[in-house]
C-alpha beads as a LAMMPS data file, in Angstrom:
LAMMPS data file: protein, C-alpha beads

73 atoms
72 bonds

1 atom types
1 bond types

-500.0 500.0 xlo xhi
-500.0 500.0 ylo yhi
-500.0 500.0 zlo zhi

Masses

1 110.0

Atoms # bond

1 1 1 16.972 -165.479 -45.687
2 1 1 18.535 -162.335 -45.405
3 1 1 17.419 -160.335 -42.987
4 1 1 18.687 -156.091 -42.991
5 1 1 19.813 -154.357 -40.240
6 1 1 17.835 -151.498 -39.534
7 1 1 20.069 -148.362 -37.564
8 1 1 18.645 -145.361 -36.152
9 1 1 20.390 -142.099 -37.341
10 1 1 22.517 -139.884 -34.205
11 1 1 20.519 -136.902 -35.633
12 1 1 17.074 -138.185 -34.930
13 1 1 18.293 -138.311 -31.036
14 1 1 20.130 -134.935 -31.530
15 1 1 16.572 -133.568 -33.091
16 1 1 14.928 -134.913 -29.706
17 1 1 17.302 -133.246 -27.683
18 1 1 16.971 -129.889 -29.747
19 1 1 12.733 -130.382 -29.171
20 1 1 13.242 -130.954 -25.515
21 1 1 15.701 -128.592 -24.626
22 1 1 13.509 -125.540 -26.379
23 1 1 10.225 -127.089 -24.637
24 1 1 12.205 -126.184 -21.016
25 1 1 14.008 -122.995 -22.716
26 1 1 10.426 -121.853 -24.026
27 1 1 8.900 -122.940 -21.213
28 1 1 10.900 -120.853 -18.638
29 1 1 10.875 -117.839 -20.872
30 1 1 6.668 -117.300 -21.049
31 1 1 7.382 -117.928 -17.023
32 1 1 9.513 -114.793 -16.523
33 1 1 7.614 -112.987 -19.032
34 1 1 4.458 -113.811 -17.099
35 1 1 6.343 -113.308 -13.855
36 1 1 8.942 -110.101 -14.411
37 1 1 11.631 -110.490 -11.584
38 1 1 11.497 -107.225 -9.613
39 1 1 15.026 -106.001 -10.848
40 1 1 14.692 -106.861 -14.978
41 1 1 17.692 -107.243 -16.676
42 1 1 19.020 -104.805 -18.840
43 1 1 17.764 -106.708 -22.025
44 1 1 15.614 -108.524 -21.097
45 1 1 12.483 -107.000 -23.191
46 1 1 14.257 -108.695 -26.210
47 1 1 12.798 -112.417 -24.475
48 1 1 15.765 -114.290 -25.361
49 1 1 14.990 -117.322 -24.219
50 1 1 11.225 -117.448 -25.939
51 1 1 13.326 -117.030 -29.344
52 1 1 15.851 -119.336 -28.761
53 1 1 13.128 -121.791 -27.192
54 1 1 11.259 -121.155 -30.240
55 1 1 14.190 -121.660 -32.833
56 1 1 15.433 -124.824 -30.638
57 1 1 11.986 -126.399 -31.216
58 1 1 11.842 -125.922 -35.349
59 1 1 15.288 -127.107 -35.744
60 1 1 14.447 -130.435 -33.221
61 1 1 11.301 -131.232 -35.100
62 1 1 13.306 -130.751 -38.480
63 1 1 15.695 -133.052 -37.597
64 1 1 13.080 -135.399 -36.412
65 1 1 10.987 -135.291 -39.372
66 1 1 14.272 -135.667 -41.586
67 1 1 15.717 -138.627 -39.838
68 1 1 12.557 -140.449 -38.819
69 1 1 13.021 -144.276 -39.808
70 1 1 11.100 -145.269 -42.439
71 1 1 9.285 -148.940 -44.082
72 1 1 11.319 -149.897 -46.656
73 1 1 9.256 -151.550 -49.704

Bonds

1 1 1 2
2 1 2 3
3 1 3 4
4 1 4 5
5 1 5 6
6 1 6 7
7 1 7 8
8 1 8 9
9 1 9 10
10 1 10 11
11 1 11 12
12 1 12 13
13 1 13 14
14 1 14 15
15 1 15 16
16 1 16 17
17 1 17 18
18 1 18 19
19 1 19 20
20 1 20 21
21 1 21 22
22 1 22 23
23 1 23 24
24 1 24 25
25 1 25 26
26 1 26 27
27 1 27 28
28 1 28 29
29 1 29 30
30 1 30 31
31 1 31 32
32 1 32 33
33 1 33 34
34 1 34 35
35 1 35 36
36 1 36 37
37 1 37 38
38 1 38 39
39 1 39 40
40 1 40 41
41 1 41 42
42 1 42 43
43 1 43 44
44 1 44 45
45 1 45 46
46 1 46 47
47 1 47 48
48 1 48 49
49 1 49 50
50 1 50 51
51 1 51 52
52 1 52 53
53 1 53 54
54 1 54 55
55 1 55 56
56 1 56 57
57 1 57 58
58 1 58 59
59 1 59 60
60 1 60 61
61 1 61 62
62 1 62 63
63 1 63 64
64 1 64 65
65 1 65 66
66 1 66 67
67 1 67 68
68 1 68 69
69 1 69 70
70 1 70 71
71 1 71 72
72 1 72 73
């Protein structure tokens, strides 16, 4: 009877930090861009954090989809 040890990669935990931490990012960037403060920033029509929110949330649900555990036959 030999049973196998089944580990969970760091990256699929890294990729679900990544997916969480653009959901906020994103999520506070459509807020400002629905709510402009009343002194903008000086670049702030570049929406930084809805790209970075964006590119946080691809690489977290490539890592995910990567490093997701799997059956074994």
């Amino acid at each position: 009877m030999s049973e196998k040890k089944h580990f969970l990669s760091i990256w699929l935990f890294i990729g679900s930090l990544l997916l969480v931490y653009g959901l906020l990012i994103l999520g506070s960037g459509i807020y400002v861009l629905s709510h402009p403060p009343q002194h903008p920033l000086v670049l702030a029509k570049l929406n930084a954090p809805i790209w970075w929110g964006a590119l946080l949330i691809v690489l977290g649900v490539t890592y995910i989809l990567i490093f997701r555990p799997r059956r074994e036959k």
